[in-house]
TORKEKOL-926437 format. One record per residue: x, y, z of N, C-alpha, C in turn. Coordinates in pm, whole numbers, plus 50000, padded with zeros to 5 digits. Atoms other than C-alpha are relative to their C-alpha. Layout:
N
nx/ny/nz/cax/cay/caz/cx/cy/cz
X/Y/Z/X/Y/Z/X/Y/Z
...
//
This chain:
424
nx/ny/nz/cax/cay/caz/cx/cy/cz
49986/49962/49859/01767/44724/35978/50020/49875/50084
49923/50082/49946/01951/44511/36212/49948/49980/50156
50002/49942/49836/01888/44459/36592/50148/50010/50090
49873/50005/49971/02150/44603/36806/50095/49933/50036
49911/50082/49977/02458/44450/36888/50136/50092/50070
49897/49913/49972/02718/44651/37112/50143/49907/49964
49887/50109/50036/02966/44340/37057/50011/49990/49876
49974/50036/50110/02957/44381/36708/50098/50057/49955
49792/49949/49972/03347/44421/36571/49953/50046/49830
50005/49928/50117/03353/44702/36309/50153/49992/49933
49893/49976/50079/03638/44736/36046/50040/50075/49912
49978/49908/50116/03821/44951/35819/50074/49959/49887
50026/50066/50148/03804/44810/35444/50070/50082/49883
49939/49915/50085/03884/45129/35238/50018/50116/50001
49931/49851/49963/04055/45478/35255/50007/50052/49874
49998/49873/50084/04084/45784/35049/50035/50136/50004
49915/49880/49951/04254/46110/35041/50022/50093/49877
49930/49872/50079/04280/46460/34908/50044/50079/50100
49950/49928/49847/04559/46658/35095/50096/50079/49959
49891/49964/50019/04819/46858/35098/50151/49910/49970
49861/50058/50011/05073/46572/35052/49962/49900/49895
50072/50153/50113/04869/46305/34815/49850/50047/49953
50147/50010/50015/04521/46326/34644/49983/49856/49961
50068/50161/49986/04520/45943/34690/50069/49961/50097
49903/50068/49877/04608/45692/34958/50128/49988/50027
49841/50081/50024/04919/45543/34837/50107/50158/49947
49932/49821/49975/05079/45918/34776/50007/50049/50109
49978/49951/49865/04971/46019/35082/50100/49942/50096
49848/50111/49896/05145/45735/35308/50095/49998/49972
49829/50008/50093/05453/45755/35089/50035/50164/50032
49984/49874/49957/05478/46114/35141/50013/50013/50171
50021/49986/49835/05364/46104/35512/50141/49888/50085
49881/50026/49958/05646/45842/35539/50125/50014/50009
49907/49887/50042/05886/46009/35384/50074/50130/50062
50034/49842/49935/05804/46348/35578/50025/50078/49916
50034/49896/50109/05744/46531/35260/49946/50083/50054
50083/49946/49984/05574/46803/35354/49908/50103/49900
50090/49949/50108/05316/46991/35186/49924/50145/50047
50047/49800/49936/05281/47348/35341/50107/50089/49921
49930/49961/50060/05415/47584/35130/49927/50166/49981
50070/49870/50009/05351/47970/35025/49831/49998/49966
50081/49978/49984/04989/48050/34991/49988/50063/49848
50011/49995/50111/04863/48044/34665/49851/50028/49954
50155/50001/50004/04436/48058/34681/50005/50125/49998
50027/49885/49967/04458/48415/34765/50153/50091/49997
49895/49905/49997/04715/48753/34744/50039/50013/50190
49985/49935/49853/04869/48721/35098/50122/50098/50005
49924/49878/49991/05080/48992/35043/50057/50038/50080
50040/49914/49943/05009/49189/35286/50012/49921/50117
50006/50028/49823/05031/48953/35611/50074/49946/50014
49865/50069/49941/05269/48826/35827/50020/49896/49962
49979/50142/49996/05221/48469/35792/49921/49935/49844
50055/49997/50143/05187/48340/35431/49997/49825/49971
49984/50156/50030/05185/47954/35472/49881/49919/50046
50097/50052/49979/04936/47729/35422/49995/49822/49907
49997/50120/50052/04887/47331/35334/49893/49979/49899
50093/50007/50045/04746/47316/35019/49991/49894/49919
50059/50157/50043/04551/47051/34823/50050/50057/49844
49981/49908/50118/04761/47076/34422/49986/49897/49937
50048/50058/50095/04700/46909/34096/49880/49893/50069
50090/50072/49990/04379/46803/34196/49880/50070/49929
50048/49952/50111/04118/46791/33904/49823/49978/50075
50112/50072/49966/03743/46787/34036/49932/49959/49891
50040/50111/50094/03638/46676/33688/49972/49887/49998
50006/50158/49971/03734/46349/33792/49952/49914/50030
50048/50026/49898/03534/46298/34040/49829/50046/49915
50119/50012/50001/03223/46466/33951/49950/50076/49841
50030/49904/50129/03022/46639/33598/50013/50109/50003
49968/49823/49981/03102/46955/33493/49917/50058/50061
50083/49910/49917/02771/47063/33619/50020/50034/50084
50019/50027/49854/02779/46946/33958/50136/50078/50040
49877/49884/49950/03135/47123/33986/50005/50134/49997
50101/49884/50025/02998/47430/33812/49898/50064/50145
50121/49890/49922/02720/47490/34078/50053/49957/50157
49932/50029/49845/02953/47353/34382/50099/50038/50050
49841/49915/49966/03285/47448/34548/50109/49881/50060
49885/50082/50047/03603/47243/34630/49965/49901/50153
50036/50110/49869/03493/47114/35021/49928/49872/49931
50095/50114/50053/03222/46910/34819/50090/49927/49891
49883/50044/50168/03477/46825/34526/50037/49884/50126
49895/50050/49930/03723/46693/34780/49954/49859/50097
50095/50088/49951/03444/46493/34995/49969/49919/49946
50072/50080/50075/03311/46350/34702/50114/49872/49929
49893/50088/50042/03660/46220/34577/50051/49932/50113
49974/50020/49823/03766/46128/34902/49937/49844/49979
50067/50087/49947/03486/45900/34946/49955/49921/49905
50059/50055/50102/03458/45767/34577/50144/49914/50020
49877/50069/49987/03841/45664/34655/50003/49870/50065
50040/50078/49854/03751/45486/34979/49900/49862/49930
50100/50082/50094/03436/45270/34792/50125/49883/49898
49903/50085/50066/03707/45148/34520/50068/49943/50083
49901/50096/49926/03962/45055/34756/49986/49898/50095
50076/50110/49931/03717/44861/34934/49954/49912/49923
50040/50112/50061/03626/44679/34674/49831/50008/50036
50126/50000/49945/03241/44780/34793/49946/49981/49894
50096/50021/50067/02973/44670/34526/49898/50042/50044
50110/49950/49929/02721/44912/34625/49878/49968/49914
50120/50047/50077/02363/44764/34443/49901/50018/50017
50107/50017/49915/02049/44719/34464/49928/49952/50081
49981/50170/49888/02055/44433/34672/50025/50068/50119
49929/49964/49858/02233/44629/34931/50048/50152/50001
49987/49869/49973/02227/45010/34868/49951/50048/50212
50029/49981/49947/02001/45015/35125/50081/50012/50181
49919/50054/49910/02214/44896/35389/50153/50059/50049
49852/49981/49992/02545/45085/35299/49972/50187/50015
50030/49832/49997/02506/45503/35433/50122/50044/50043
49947/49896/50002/02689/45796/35506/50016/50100/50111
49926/49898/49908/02876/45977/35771/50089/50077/49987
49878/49923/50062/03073/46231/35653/49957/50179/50053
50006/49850/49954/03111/46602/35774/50111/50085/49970
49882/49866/50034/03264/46951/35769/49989/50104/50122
50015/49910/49870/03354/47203/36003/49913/50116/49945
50114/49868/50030/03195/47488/35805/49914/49998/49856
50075/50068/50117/03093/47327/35487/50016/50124/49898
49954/49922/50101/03045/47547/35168/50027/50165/50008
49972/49864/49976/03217/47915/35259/50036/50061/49848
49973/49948/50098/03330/47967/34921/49876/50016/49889
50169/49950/50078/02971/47963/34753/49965/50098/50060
50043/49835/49946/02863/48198/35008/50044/50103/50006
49989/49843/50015/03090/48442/34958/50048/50041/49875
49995/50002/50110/03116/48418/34594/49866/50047/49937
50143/49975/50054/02722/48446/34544/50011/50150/50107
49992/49900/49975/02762/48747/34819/50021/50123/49882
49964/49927/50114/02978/48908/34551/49918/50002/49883
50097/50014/50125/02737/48816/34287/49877/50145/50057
50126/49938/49984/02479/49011/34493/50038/50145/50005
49956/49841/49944/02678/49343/34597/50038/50019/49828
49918/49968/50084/02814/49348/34248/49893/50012/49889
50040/50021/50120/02560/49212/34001/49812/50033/50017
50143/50044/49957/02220/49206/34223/49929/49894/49995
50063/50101/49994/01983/48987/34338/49953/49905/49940
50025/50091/50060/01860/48824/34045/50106/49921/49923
49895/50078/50046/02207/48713/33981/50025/49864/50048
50016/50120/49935/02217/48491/34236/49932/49887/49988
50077/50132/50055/02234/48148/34149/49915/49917/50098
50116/50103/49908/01976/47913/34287/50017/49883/50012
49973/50157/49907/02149/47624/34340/50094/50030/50115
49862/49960/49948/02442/47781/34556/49926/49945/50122
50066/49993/49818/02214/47712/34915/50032/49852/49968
49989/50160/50001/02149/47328/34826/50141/49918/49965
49825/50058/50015/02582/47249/34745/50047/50061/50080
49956/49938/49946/02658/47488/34963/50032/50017/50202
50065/50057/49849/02511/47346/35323/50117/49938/50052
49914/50090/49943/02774/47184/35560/49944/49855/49965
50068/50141/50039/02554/46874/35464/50012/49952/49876
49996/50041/50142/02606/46885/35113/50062/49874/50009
49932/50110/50018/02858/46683/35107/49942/49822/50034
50076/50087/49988/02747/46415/35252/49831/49975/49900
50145/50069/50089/02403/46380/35040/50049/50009/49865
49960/50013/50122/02621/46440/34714/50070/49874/49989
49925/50109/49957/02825/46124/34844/49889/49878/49947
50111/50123/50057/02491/45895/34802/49929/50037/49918
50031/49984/50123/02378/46089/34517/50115/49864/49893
49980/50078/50071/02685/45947/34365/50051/49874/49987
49951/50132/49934/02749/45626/34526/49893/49901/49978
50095/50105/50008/02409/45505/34522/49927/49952/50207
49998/50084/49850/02443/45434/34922/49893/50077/50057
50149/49932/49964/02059/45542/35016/49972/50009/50155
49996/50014/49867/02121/45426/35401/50002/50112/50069
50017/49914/49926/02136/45616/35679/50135/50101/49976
49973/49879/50074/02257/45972/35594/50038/50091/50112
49966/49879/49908/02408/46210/35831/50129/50112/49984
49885/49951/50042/02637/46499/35847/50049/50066/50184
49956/49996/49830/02848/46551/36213/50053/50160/49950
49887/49925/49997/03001/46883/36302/50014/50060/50124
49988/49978/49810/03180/46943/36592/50149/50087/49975
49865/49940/50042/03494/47192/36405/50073/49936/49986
49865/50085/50061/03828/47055/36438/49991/49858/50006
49989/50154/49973/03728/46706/36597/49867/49922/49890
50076/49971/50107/03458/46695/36294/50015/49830/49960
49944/50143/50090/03671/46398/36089/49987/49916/50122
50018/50076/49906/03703/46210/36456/49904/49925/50024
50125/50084/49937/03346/46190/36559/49971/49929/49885
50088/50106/50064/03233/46074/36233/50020/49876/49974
49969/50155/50068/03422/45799/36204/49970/49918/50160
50043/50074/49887/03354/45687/36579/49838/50028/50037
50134/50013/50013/03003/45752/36545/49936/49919/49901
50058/50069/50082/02956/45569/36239/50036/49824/50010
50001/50113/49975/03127/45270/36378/49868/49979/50096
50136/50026/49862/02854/45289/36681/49839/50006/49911
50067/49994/50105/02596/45344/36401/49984/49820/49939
49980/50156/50087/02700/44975/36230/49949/49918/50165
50021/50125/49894/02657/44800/36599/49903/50048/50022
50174/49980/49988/02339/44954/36648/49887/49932/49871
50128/50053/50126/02200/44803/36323/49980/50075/49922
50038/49912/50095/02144/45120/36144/50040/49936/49853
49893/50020/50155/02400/44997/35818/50070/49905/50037
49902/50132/50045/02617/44710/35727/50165/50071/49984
49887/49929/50059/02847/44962/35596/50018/50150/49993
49986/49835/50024/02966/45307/35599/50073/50071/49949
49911/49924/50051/03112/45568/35404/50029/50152/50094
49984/49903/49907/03274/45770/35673/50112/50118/49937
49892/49905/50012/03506/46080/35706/49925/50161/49974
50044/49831/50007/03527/46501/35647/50087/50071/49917
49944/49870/50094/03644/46781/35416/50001/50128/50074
50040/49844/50004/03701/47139/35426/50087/50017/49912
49909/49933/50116/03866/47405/35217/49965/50166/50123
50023/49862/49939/03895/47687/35461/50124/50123/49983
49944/49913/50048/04183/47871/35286/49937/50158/49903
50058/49776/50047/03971/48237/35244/50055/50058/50074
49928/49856/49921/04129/48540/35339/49936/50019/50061
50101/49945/49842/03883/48634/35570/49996/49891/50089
49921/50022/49898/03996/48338/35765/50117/49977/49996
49869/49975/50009/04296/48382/35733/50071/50132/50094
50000/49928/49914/04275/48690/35867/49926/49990/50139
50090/49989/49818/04040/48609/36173/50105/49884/50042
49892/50103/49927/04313/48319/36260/50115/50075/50058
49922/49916/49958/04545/48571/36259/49986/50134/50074
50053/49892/49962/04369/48854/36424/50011/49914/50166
49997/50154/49893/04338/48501/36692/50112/50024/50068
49898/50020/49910/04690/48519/36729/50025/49853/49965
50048/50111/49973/04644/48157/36644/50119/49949/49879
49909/50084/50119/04917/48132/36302/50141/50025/50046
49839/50038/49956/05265/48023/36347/50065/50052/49879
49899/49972/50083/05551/48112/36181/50128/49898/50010
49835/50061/49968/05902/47938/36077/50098/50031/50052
49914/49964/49942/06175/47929/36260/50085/50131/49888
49908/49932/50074/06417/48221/36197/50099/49967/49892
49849/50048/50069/06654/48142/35877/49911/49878/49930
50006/50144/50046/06426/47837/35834/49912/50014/49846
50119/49977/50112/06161/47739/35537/49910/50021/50019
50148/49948/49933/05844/47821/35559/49930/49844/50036
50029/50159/49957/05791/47380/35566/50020/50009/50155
49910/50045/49846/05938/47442/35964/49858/50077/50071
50143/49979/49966/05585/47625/36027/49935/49938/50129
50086/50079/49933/05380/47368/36182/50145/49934/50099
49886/50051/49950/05637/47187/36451/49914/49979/50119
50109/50034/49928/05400/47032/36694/50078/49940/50119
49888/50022/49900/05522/47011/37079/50153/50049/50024
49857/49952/49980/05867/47156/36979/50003/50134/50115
49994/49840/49933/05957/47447/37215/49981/50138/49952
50006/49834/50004/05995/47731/37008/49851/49958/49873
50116/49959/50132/05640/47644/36791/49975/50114/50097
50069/49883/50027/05422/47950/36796/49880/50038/49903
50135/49969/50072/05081/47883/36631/50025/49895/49892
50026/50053/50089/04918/47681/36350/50011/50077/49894
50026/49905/50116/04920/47688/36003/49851/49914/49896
50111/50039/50093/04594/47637/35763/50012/49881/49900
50012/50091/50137/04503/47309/35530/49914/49989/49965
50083/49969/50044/04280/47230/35308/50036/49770/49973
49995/50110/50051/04154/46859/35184/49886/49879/50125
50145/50052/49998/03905/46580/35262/50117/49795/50035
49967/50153/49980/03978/46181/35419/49867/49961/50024
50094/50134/50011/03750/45869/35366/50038/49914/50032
49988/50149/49967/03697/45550/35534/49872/49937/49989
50111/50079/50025/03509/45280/35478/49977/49887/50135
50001/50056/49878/03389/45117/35798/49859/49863/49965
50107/50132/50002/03215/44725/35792/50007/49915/50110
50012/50087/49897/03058/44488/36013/50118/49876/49945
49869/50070/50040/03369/44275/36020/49966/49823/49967
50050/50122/50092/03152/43913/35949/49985/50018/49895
50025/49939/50145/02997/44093/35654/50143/49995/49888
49898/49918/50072/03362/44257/35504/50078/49787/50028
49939/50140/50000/03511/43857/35587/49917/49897/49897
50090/50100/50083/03249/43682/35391/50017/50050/49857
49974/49995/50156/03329/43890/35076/50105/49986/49981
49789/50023/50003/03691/43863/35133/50088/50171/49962
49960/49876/49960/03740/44221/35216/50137/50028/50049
49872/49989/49922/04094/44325/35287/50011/50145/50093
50035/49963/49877/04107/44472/35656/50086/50061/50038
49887/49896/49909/04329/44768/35773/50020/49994/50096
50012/50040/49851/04251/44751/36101/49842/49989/50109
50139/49980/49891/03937/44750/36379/50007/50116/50055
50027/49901/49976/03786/45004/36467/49933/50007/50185
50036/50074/49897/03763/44954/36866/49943/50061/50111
50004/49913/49894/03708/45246/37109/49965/50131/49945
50034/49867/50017/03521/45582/37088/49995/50068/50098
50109/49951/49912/03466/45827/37317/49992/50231/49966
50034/49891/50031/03375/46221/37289/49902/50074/50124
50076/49918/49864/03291/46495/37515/50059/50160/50026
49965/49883/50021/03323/46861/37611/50046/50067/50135
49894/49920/49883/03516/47106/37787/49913/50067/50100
50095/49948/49923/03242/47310/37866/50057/50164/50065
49892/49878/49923/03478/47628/37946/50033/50113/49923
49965/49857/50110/03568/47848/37671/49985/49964/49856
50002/50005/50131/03505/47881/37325/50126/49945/49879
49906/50016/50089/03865/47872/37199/50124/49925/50075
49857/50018/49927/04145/47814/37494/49949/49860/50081
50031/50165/49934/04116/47450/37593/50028/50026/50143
50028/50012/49907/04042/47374/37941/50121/49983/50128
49842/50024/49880/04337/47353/38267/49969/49844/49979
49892/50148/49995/04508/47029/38233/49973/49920/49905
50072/50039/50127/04328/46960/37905/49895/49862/50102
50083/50144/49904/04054/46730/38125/49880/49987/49894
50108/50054/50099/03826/46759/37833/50011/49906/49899
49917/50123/50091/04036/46557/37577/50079/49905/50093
49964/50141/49902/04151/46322/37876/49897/49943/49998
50117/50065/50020/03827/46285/37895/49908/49925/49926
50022/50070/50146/03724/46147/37551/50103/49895/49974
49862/50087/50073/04054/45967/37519/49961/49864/50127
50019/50143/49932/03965/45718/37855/49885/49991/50025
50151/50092/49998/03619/45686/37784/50011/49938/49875
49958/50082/50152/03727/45582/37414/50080/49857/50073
49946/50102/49909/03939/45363/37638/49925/49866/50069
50052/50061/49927/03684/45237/37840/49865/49909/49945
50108/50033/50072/03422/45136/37589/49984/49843/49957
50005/50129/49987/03509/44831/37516/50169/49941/50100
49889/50061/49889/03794/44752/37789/50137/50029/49908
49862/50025/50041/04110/44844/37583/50095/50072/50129
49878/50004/49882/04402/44840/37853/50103/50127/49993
49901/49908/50007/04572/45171/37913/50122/50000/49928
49878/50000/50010/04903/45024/37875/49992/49884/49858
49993/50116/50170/04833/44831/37503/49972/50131/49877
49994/49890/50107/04821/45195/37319/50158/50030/49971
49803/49988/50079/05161/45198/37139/50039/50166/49916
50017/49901/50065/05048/45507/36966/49938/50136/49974
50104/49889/49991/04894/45837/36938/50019/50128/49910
50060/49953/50137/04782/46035/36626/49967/50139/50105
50035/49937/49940/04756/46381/36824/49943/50108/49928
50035/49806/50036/04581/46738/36796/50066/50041/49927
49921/49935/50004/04890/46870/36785/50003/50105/49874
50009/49907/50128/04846/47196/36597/50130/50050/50033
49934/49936/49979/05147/47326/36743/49995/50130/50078
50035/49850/49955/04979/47631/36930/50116/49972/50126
49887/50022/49895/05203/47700/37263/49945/49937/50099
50071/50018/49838/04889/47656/37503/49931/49833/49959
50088/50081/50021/04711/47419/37314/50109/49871/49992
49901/50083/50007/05015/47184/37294/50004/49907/50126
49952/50020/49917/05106/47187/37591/49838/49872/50086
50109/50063/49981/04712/47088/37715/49986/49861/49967
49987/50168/50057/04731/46795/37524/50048/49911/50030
49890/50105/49883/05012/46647/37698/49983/49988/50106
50068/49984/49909/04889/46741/37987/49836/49894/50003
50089/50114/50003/04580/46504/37896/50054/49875/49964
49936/50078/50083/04773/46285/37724/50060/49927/50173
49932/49999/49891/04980/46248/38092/49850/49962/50129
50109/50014/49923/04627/46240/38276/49931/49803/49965
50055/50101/50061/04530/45919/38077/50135/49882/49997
49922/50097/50022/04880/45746/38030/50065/49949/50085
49932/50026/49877/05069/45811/38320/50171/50005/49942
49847/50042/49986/05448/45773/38344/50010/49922/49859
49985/50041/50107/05436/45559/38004/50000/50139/49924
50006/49923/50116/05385/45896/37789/50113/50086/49970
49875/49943/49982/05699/46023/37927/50142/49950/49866
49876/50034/50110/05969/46113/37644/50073/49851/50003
49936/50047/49973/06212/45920/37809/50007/49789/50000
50082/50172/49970/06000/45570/37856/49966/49980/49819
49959/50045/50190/06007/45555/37438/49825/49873/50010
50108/50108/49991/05638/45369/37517/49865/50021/49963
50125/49959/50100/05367/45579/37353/50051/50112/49917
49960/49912/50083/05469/45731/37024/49916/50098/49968
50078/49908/49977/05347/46039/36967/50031/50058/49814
49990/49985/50127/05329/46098/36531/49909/50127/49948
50026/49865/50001/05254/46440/36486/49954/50075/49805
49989/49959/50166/05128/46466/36085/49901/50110/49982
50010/49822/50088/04997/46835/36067/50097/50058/49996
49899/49955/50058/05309/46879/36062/50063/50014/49875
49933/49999/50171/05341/46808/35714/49872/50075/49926
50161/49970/50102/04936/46882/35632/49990/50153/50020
50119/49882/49983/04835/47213/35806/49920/49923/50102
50147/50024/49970/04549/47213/36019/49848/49997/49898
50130/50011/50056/04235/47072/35820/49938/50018/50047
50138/49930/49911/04003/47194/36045/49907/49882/50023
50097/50138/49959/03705/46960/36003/50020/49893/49917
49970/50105/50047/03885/46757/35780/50106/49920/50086
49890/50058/49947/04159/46659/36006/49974/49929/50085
50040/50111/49941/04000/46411/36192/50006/49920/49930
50014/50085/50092/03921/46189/35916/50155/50006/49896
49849/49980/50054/04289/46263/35753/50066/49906/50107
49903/50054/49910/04444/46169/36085/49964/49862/50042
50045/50101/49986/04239/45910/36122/50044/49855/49885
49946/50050/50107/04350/45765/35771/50144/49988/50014
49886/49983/49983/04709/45828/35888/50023/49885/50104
50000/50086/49867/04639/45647/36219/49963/49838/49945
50086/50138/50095/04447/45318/35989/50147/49941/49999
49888/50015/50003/04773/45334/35876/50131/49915/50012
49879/50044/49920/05030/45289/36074/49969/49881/50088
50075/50141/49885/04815/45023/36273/50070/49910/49840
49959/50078/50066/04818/44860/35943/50144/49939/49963
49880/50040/50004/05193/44867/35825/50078/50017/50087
49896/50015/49870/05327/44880/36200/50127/50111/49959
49903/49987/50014/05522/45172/36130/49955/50144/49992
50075/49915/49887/05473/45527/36296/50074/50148/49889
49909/49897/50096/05549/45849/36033/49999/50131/50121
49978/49925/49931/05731/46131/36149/49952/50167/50053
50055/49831/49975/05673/46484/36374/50108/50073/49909
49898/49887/50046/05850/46681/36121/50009/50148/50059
50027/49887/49937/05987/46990/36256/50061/49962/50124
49985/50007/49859/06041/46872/36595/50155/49983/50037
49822/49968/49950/06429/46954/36740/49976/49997/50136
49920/49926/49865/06393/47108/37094/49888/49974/50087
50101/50056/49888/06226/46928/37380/49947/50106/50064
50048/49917/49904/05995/47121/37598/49918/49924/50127
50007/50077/49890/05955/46983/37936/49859/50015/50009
50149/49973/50032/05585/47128/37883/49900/49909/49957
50019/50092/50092/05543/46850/37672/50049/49915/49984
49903/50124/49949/05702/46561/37835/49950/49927/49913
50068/50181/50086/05564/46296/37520/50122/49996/49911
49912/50067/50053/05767/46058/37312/49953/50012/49845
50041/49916/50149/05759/46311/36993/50079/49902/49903
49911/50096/50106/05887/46044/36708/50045/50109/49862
49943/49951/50080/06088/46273/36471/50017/49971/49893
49987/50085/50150/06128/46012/36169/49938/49887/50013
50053/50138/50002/05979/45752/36043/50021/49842/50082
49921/50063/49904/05999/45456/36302/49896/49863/49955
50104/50116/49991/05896/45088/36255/49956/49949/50118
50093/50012/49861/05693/44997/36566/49855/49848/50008
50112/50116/49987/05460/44703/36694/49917/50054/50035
50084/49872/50007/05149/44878/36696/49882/49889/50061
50102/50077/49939/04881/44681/36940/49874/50070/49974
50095/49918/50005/04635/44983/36971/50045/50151/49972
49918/49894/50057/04700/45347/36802/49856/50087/50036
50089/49857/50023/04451/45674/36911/50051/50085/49912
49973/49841/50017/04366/45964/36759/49924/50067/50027
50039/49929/49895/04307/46227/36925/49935/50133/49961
50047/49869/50032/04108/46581/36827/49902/50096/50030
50073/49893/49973/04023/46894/36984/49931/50145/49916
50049/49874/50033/03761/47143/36868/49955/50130/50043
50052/49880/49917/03666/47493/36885/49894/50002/50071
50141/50035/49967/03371/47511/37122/50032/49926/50099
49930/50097/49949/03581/47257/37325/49939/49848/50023
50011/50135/50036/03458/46959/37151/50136/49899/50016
49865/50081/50000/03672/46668/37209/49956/49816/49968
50013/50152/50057/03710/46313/37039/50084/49909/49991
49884/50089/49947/03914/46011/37030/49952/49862/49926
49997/50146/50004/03920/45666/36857/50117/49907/49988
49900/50112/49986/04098/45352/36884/49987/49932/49894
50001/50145/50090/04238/45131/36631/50085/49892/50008
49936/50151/49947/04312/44770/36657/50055/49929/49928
49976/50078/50104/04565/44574/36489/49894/49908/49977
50072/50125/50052/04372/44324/36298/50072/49871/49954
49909/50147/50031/04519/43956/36323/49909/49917/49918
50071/50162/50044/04256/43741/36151/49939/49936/50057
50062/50090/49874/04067/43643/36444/49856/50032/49938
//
């Protein structure tokens, strides 16, 4: 335990990914630069029967790999995905977690609804087989928390232990809470990020009962789905999959000779306070998170080159965004002014729900790192609704400071900044 330090400069060391486009880093970014996309028919379940049959799913991914047959046996794929995720992240950091320094290295990691597929799998056990069928580990893997405490089961990282959930902005907070976590002293080090697996038919159907799933353009593929800001979107579509980062006090991660993605520089988070589902008039709740993330440690309106958005594609919720987006940027966010890119990657994923913070966030690491901004696939037909500078293809870019940005149900809202890292 440390004493605090608000000046203390956090960093991001190592990443990890199971997704609809990669179940590792270097897949993912190659894909995501590419604009592969990875939404495709709906395969977890018989969607037969409903309008909208597309969904981003997570494929050849083995949880063997990751964890013992047991532990896969008495768990379900959010925790799989979490656990690989964040065993990815560890390696690519090069972290030596010990006994020297378990203590020191914890866990921020979350889910928007954590294990749904145990619970309604042991349901069925009970309507079908009765009560004494029901297995007795299904509650303890099954907790939105699991994840996270299966993470320092198998990591070793005994530190401080938490699990965030705030729905869609889920992946967001934890990784800007766990940097604020390291300058408070809590940990040296953190294994941040979020999972889900919320491809069940029963939401599937309550999304769509919502009103809330998109469809492809007429004639098009079902890949044209998601199209975030374009004019004629018309709703999200579902993903599934899990991002990890590894966040260090940036003396610490320099003294082992840590190689440094970027800084982790600005948080902020806050709520709408207004409705459960329909984000707020002029989106002032995610303006609101985005220039107090701003304001936290002084980063300069006009030094964000970038922005990692929401963007699920809904019509209202789109539009809101820009509308905050426009509250916070000003006249720079405008298409036309080519001066805050706007990289739109659920367009290729799906909405991860409470993983898509920590995904986008890994996307956003990114592009800070190799200066170079992947595309809104999908996007054709301006909508004045949505006056931002939608980047369509892959674009190389000088990348000073890059948000990302994510609204949840409940009208949670979150936001961090990342900072190129020069070596200073």
């Amino acid at each position: 335990m440390r004493a605090p330090d608000y000046n203390r400069r956090v960093v991001v060391t190592g990443l990890g990914v199971v997704s609809p486009v990669g179940n590792d880093k270097d897949t993912a970014w190659s894909n995501l630069i590419r604009g592969k996309s990875g939404i495709r028919e709906i395969t977890k379940f018989d969607a037969s029967r409903y309008e909208h049959r597309a969904a981003g799913e997570v494929v050849g991914f083995e949880a063997t790999d990751w964890l013992d047959a047991k532990a896969v046996r008495r768990s379900e794929p959010s925790l799989w995905y979490g656990v690989a995720a964040a065993k990815q992240a560890v390696a690519d950091a090069g972290l030596e977690i010990t006994d020297a320094n378990r203590e020191e290295v914890g866990v921020v990691f979350g889910s928007g609804a954590g294990g749904q597929v145990l619970m309604m799998d042991n349901w069925t056990v009970l309507r079908d087989k009765g009560p004494n069928r029901v297995a007795p580990t299904f509650i303890a893997n099954g907790l939105v928390d699991s994840t996270s405490g299966m993470i320092a089961i198998e990591t070793g990282a005994i530190g401080h232990n938490i699990c965030v959930v705030t729905a869609c902005s889920t992946g967001t907070n934890c990784v800007g809470e766990a940097a604020e976590i390291i300058r408070r002293g809590d940990a040296t080090a953190l294994i941040t990020g979020s999972t889900e697996m919320p491809l069940l038919e029963v939401a599937h159907a309550g999304f769509g009962n919502m009103r809330g799933l998109g469809s492809p353009r007429p004639g098009e593929p079902i890949s044209t789905v998601s199209r975030p800001f374009d004019k004629t979107r018309d709703g999200f579509v579902l993903g599934e999959g899990a991002a990890s980062l590894i966040l260090e006090d940036l003396e610490l991660a320099k003294a082992r000779g840590a190689r440094i993605y970027a800084e982790v520089i600005g948080y902020g988070s806050s709520a709408d306070g207004w409705d459960m589902i329909q984000p707020v008039e002029g989106g002032a709740g995610s303006a609101r998170a985005m220039r107090w993330a701003l304001e936290r440690r002084g980063v300069p309106a006009d030094e964000v080159d970038l922005i990692n958005p929401h963007g699920t594609s809904t019509p209202l919720g789109d539009k809101r965004e820009a509308e905050a987006i426009w509250a916070v940027f000003g006249e720079r966010a405008a298409a036309k002014r080519h001066e805050v890119a706007i990289s739109g990657t659920k367009s290729m994923t799906g909405h991860m729900m409470g993983a898509a913070g920590a995904f986008e966030a890994f996307a956003t690491v990114m592009s800070v790192a190799e200066q170079c901004v992947p595309p809104t696939l999908n996007y054709e037909e301006f909508d004045p609704d949505c006056d931002v500078w939608v980047v369509p293809e892959a674009t190389p870019l000088e990348i000073r400071h890059a948000l990302t940005n994510n609204i949840g149900l409940g009208g949670h809202n979150a936001a961090v900044i990342f900072k190129r890292y020069a070596g200073d």
